[in-house]
Rosetta silent file (secondary structure, phi, psi, omega in degrees, C-alpha in Angstrom):
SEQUENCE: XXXXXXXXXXXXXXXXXXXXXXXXXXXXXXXXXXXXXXXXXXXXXXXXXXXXXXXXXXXXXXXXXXXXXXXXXXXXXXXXXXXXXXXXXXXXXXXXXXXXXXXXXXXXXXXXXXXXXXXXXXXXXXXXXXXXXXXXXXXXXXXXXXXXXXXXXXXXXXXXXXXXXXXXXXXXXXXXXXXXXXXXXXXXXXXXXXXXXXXXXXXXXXXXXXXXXXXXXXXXXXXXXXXXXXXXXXXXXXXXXXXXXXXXXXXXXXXXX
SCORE:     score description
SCORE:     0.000 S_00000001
   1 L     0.000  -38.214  176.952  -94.786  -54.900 -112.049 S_00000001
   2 L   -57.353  -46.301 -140.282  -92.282  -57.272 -110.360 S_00000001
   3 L   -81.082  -38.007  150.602  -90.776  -54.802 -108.622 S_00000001
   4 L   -73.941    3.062 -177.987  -94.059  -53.868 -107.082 S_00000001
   5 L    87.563  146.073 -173.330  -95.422  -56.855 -106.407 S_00000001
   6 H   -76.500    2.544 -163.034  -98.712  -59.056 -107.464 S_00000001
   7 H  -100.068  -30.405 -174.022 -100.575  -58.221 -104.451 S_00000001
   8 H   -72.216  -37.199 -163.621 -100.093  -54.288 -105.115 S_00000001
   9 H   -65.476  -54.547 -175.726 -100.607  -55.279 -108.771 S_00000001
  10 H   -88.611  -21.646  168.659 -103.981  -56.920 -107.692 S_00000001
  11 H   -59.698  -56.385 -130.308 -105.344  -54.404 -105.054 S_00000001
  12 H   -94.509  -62.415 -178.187 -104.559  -52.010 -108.502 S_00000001
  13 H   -65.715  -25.522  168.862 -106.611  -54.337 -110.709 S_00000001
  14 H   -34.111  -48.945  174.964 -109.385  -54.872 -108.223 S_00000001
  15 L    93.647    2.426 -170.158 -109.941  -51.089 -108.102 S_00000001
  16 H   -52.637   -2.869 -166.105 -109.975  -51.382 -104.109 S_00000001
  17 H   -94.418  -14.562  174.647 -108.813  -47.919 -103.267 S_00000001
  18 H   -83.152  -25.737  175.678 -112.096  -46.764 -105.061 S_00000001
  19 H   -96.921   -4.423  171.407 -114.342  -49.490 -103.513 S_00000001
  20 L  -112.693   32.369  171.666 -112.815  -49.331  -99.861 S_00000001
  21 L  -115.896  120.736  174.119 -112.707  -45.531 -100.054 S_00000001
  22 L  -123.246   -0.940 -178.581 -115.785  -44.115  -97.750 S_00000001
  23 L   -63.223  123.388  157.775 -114.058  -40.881  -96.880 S_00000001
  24 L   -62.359  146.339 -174.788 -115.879  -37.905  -98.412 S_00000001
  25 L   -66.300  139.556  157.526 -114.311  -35.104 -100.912 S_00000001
  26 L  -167.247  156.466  174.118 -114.027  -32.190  -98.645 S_00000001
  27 H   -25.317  -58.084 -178.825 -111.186  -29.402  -98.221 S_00000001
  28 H   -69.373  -12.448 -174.002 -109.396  -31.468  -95.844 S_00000001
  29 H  -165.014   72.305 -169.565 -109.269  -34.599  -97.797 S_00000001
  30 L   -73.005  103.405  138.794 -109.362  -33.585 -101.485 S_00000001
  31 L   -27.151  -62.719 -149.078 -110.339  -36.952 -103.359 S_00000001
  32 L   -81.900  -27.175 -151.409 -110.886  -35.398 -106.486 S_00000001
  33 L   -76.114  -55.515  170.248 -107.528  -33.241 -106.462 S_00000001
  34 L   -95.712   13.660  150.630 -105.807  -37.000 -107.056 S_00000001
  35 L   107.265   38.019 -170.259 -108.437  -38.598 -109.279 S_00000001
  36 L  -107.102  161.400  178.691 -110.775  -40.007 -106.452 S_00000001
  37 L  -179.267  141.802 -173.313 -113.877  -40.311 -105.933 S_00000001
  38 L   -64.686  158.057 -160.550 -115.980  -42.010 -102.337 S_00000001
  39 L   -81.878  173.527  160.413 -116.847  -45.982 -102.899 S_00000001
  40 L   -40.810  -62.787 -137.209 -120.565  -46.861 -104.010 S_00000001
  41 L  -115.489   15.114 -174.629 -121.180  -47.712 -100.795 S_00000001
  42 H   -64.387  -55.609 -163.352 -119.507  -44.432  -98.620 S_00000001
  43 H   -80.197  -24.947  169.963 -122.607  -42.633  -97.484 S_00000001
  44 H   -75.255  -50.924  165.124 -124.399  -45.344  -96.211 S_00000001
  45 H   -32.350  -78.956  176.946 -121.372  -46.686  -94.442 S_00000001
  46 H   -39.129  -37.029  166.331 -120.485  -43.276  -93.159 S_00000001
  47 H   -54.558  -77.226 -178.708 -124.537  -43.133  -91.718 S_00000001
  48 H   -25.332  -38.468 -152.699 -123.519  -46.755  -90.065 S_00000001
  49 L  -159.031   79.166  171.774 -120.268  -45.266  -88.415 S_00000001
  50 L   -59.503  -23.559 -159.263 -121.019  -40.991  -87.880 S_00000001
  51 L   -96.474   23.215 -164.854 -117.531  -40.672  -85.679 S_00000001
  52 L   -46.297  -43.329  160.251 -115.627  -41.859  -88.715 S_00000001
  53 L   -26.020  -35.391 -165.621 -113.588  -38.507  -89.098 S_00000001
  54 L  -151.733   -7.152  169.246 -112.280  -38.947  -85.029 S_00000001
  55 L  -112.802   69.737  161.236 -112.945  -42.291  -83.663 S_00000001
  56 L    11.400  -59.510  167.453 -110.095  -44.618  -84.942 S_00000001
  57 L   -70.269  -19.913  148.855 -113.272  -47.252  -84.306 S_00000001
  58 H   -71.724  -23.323  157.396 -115.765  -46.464  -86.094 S_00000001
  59 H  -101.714   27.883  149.356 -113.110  -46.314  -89.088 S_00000001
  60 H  -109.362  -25.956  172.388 -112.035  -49.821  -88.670 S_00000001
  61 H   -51.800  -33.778 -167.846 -115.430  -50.681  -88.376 S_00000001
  62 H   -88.268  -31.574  166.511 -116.377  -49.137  -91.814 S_00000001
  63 H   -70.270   -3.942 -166.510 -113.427  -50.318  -93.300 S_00000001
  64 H  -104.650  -37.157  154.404 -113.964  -53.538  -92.175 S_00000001
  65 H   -20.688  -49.610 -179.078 -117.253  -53.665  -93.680 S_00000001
  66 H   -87.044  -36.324  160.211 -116.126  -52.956  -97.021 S_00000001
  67 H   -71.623  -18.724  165.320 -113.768  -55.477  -96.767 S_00000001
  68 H   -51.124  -60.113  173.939 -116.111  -57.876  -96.083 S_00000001
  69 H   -72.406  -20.489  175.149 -118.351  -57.084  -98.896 S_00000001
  70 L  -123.472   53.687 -161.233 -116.091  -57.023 -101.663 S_00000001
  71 L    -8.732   89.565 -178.097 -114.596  -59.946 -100.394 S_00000001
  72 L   -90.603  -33.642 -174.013 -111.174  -58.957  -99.673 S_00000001
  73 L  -158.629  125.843  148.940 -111.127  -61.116  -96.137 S_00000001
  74 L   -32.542  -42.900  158.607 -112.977  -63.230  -94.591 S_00000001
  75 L  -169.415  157.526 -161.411 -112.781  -61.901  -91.054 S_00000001
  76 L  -125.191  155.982 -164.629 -111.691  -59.001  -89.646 S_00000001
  77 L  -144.675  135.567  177.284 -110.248  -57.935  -86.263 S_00000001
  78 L  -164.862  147.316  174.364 -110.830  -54.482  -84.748 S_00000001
  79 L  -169.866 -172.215 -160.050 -111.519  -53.217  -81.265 S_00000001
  80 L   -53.919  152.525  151.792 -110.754  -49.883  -78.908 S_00000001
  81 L   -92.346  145.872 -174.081 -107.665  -48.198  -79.188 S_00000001
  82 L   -64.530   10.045 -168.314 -105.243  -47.062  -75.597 S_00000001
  83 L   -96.800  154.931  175.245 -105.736  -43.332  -77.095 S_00000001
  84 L   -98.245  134.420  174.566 -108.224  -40.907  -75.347 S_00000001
  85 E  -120.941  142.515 -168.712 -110.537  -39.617  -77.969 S_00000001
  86 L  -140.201  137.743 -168.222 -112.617  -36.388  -77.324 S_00000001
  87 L  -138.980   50.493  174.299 -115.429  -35.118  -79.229 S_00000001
  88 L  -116.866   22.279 -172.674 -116.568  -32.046  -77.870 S_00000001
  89 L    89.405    0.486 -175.382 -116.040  -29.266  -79.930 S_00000001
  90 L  -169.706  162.988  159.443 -113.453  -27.565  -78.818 S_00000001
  91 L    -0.016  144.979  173.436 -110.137  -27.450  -77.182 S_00000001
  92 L  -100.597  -56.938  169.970 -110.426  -30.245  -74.451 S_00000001
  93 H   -17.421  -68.855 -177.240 -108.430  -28.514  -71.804 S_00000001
  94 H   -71.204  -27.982  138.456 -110.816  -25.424  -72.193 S_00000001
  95 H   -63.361  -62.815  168.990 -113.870  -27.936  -72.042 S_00000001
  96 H   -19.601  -87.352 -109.467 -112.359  -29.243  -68.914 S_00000001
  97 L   -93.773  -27.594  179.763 -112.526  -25.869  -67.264 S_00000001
  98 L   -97.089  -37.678  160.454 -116.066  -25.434  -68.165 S_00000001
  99 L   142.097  123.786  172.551 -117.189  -29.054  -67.476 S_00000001
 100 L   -33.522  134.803 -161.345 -116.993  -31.491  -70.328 S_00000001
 101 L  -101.448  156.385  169.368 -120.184  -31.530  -72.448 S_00000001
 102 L   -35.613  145.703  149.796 -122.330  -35.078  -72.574 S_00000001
 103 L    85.524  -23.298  172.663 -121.291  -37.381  -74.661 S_00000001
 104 L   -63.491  -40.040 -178.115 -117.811  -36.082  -75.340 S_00000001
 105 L   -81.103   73.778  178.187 -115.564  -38.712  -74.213 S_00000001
 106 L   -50.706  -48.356 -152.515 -115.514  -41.563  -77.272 S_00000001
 107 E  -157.369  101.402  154.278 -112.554  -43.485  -75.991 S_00000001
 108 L    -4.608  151.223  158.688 -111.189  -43.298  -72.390 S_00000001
 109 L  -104.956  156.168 -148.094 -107.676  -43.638  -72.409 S_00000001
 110 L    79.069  -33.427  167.354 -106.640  -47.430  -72.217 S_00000001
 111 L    82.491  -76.102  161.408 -109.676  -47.975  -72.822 S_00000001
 112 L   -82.169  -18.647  163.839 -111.667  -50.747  -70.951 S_00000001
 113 H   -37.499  -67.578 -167.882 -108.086  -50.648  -68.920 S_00000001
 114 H   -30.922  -44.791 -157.569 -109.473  -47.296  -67.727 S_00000001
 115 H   -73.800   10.770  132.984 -111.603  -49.384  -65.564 S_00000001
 116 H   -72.377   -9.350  172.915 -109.004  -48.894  -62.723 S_00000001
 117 L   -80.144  -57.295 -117.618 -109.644  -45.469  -62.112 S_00000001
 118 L   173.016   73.775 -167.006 -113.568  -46.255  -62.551 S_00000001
 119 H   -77.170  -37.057  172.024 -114.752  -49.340  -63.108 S_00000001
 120 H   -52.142  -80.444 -141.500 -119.315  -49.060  -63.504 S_00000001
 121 H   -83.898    3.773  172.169 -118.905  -46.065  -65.681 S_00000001
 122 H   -86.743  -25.136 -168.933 -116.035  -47.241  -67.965 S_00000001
 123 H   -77.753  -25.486 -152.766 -117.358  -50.373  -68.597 S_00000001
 124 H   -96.724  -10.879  152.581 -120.543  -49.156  -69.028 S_00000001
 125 H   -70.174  -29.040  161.846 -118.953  -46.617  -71.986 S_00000001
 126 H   -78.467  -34.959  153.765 -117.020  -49.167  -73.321 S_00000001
 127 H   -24.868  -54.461 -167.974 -120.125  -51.424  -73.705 S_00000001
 128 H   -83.382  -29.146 -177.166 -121.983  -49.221  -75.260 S_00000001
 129 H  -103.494   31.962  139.641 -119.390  -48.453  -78.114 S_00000001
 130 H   -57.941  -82.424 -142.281 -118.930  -52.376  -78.510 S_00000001
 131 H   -94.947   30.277  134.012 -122.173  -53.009  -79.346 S_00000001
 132 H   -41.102  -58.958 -167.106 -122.624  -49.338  -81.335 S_00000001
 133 H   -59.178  -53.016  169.584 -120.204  -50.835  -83.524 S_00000001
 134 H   -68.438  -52.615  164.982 -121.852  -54.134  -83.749 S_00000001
 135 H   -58.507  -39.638  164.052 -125.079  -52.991  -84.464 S_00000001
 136 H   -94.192    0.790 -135.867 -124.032  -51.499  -87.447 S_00000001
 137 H  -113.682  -81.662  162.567 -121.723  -53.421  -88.746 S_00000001
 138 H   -39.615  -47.643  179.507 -125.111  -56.064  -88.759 S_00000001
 139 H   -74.116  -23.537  168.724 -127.102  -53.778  -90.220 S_00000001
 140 H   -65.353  -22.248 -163.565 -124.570  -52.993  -93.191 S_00000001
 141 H   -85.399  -28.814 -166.447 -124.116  -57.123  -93.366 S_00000001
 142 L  -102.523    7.892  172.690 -127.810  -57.369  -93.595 S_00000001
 143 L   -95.067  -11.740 -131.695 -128.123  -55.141  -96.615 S_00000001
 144 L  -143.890  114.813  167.082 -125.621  -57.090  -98.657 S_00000001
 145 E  -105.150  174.226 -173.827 -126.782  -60.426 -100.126 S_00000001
 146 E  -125.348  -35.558 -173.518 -124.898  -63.546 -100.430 S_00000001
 147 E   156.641  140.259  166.458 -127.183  -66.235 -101.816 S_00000001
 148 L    62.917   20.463  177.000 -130.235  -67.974 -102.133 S_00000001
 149 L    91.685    1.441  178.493 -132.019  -65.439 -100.476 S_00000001
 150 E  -102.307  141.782  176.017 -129.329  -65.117  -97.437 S_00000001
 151 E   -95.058 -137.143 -178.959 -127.829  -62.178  -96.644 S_00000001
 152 L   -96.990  -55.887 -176.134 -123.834  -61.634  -95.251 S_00000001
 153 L   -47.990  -27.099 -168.532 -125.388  -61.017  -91.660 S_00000001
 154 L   -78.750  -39.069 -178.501 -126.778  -64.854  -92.180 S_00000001
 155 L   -69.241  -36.638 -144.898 -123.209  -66.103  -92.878 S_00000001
 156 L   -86.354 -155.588 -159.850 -121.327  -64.119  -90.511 S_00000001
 157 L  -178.408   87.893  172.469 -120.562  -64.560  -86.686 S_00000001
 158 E  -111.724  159.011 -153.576 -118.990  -62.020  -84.359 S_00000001
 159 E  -139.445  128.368 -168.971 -117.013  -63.012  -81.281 S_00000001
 160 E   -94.104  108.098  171.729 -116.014  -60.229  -78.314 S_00000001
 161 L  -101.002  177.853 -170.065 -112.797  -61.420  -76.649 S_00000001
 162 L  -176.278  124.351  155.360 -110.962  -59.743  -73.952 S_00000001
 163 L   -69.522   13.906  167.660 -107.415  -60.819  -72.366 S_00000001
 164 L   160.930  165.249 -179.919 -108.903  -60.823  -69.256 S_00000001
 165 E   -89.095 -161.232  159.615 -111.532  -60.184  -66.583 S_00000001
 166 L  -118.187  155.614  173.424 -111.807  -58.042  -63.322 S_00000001
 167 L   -32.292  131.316 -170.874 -111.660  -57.970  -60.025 S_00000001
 168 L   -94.907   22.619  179.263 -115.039  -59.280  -58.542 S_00000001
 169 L   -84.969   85.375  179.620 -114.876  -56.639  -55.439 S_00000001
 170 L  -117.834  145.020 -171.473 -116.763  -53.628  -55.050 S_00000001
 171 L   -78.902  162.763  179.376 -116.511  -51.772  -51.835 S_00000001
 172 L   -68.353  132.177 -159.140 -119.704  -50.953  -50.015 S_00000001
 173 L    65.012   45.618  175.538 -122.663  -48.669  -50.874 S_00000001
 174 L   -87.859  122.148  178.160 -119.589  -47.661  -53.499 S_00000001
 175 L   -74.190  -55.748 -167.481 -121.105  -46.071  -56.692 S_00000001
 176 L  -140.181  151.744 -173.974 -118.005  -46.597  -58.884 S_00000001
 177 L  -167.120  169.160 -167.615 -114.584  -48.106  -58.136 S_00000001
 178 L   -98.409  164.953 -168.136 -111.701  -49.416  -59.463 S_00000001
 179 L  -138.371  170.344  152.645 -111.204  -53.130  -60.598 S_00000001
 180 L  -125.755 -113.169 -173.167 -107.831  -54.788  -61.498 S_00000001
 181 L  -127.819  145.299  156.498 -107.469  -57.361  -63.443 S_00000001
 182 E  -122.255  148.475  170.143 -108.433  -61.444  -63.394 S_00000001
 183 L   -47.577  -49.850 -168.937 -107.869  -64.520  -65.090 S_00000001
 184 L   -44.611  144.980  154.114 -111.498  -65.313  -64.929 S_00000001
 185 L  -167.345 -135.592 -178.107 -113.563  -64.226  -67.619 S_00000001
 186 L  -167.418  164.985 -173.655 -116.578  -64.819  -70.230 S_00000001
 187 L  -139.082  152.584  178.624 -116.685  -64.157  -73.773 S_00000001
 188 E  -102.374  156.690  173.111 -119.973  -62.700  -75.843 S_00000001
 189 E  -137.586  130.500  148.797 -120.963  -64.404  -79.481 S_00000001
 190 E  -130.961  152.535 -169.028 -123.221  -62.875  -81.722 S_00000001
 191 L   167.020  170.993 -177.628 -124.710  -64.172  -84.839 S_00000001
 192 L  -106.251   18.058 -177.981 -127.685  -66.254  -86.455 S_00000001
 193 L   -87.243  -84.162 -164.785 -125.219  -69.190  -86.658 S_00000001
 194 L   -46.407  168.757  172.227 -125.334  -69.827  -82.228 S_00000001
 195 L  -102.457   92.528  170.650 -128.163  -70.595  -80.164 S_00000001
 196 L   -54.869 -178.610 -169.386 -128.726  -67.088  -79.293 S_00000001
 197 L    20.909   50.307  179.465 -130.222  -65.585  -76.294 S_00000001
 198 L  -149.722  139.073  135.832 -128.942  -67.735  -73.708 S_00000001
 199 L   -17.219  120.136  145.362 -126.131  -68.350  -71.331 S_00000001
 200 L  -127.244  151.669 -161.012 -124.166  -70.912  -70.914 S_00000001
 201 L    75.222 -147.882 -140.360 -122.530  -71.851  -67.756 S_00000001
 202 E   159.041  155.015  179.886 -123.199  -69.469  -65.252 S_00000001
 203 E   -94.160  126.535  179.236 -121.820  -66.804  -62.490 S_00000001
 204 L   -85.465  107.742  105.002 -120.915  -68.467  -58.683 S_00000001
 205 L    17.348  -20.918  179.087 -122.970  -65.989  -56.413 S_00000001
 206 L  -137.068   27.914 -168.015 -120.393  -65.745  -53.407 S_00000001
 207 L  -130.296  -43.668 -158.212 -117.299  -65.968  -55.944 S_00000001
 208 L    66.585    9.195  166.440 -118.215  -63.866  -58.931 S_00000001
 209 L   -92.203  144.534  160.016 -116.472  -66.373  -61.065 S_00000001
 210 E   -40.178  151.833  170.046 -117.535  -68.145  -63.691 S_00000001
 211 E  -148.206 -178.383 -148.267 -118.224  -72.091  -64.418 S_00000001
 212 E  -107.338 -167.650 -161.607 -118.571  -74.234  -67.979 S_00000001
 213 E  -132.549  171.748  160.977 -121.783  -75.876  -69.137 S_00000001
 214 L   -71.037  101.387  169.518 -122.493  -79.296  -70.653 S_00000001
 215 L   -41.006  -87.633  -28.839 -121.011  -79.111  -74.747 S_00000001
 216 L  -140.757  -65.154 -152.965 -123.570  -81.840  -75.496 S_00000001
 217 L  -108.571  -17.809  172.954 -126.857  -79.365  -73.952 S_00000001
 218 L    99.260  -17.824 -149.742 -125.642  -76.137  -72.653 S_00000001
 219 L   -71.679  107.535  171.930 -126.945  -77.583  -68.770 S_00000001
 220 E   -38.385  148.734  168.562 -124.305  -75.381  -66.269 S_00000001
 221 E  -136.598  104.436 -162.571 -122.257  -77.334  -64.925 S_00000001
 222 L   -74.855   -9.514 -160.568 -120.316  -75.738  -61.735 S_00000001
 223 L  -102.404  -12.406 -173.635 -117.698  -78.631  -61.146 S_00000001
 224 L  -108.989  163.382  162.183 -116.255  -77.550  -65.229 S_00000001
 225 L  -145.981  145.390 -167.847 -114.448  -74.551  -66.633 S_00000001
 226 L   -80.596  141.669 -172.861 -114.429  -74.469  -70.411 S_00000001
 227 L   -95.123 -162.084  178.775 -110.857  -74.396  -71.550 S_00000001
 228 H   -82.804  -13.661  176.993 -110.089  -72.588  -75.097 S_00000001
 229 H   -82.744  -30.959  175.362 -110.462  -75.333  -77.523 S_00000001
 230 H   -59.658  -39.340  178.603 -114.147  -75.985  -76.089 S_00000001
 231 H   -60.987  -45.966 -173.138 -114.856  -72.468  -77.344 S_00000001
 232 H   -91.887  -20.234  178.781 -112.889  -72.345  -80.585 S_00000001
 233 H   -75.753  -31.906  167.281 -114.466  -75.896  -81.560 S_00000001
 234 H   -53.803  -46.668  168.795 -117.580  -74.331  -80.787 S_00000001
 235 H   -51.164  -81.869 -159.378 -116.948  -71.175  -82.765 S_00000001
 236 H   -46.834  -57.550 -154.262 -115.536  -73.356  -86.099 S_00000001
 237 L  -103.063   18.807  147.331 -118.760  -75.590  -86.061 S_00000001
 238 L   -55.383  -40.689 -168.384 -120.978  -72.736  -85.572 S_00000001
 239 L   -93.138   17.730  171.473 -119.614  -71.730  -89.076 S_00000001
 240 L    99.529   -5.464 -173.598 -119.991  -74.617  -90.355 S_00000001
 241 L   -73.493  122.894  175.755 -116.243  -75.886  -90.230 S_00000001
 242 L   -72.473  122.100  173.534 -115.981  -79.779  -89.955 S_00000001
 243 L  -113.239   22.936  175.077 -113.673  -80.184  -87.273 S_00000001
 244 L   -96.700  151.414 -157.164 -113.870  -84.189  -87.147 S_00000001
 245 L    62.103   67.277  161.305 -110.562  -86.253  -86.937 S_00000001
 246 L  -109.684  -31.890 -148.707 -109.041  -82.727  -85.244 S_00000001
 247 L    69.855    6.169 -176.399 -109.147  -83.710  -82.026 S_00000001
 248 L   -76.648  157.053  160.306 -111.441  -81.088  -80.939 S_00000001
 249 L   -87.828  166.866 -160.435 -114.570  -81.818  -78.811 S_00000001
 250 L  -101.409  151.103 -163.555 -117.766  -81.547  -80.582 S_00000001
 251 L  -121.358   65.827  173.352 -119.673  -78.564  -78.958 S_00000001
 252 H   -30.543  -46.046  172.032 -123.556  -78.724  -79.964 S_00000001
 253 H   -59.222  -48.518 -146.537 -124.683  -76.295  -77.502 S_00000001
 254 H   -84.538  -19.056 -157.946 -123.322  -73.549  -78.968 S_00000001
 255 L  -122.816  176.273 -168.631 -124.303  -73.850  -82.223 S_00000001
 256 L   -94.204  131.550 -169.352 -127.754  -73.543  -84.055 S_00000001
 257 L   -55.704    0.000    0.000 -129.408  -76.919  -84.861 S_00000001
């Protein structure tokens, strides 16, 4: 036992490779043939996240799930991978030649990077498997109780970052185009912690950058730009984290009275 360690020791008493296992027995990934057997909770997961098998995101998502529920971690960090993922049945090269079928292309390569080649229709693919991903990931959270009549989804809080934005240029009557990269940028939050369905700050109309808001009320404010501690103080006392004597500012808008 020393020589493996207590953490191997306790993932072993825990049982986690049976409750964070959602992979199904099948020929290719004989379970049973090494004394396995899928989690409780596989086939519903596996509903939640269909590309599990071939999209490297949808199987951090499901794994991330699981850790979550059998509290392993607290929060979890997953997003796109730079590999091109292809889901069309066949050879891709030999789909190429025939024309790619809908629907094939899970995950660009680079991924929201890709949006130099082709900025509209990458973003608007990466977008869409964002909040795939998100939407179930809530709906597995919202199956799962926690207390008092609250479910995981009531507790939880997810926050989209990105190391940067893009160019705010598109050339004219141009259907799709390439972007590069900018400092500027904006971040998404979702959760029943925030004051959902709103803005804050706003987009500058002949700039395309962003400006901050009032902490106190949310009221844009065009003369501010929120630095990162306005955000992460916001974040912490969404979730309830006392952040006084921190030095942080206290950020009210953001969070749900």
């Amino acid at each position: 036992q020393a020589i493996r360690g207590e953490r191997r020791a306790e993932i072993e008493r825990r049982d986690l490779i049976s409750k964070l296992m959602f992979m199904p027995d099948t020929e290719n990934f004989p379970l049973a043939a090494s004394g396995l057997m899928p989690g409780a909770d596989a086939e519903r997961v596996r509903a939640a996240f269909p590309f599990y098998d071939r999209d490297p995101l949808h199987a951090q998502a499901a794994l991330a799930f699981l850790l979550l529920k059998h509290r392993v971690s607290v929060t979890v960090t997953l997003g796109p991978s730079s590999t091109f993922v292809f889901d069309g049945g066949e050879d891709y090269d030999v789909a190429l030649r025939r024309g790619l079928p809908p629907d094939s292309i899970r995950n660009p390569p680079i991924a929201f990077d890709f949006s130099h080649q082709g900025h509209r229709s990458v973003q608007a693919l990466m977008w869409h498997r964002m909040y795939e991903v998100a939407g179930g990931l809530i709906e597995l959270l919202k199956g799962e109780e926690w207390a008092n009549g609250q479910s995981l989804w009531d507790r939880s809080l997810i926050y989209f970052a990105s190391d940067f934005g893009r160019d705010k240029r598109r050339p004219a009557n141009a259907d799709d185009w390439g972007t590069g990269h900018d400092l500027n940028n904006g971040v998404l939050l979702i959760s029943p912690l925030v004051q959902g369905n709103r803005v804050l700050g706003g987009v500058d109309e002949d700039t395309g950058h962003t400006y901050g808001f009032n902490p106190s009320d949310g009221t844009p404010d065009r003369a501010r730009n929120m630095e990162e501690r306005d955000l992460y103080a916001g974040i912490l006392q969404s979730l309830g984290v006392d952040t006084s004597g921190s030095g942080l500012p206290d950020v009210p808008a953001m969070r749900r009275a």
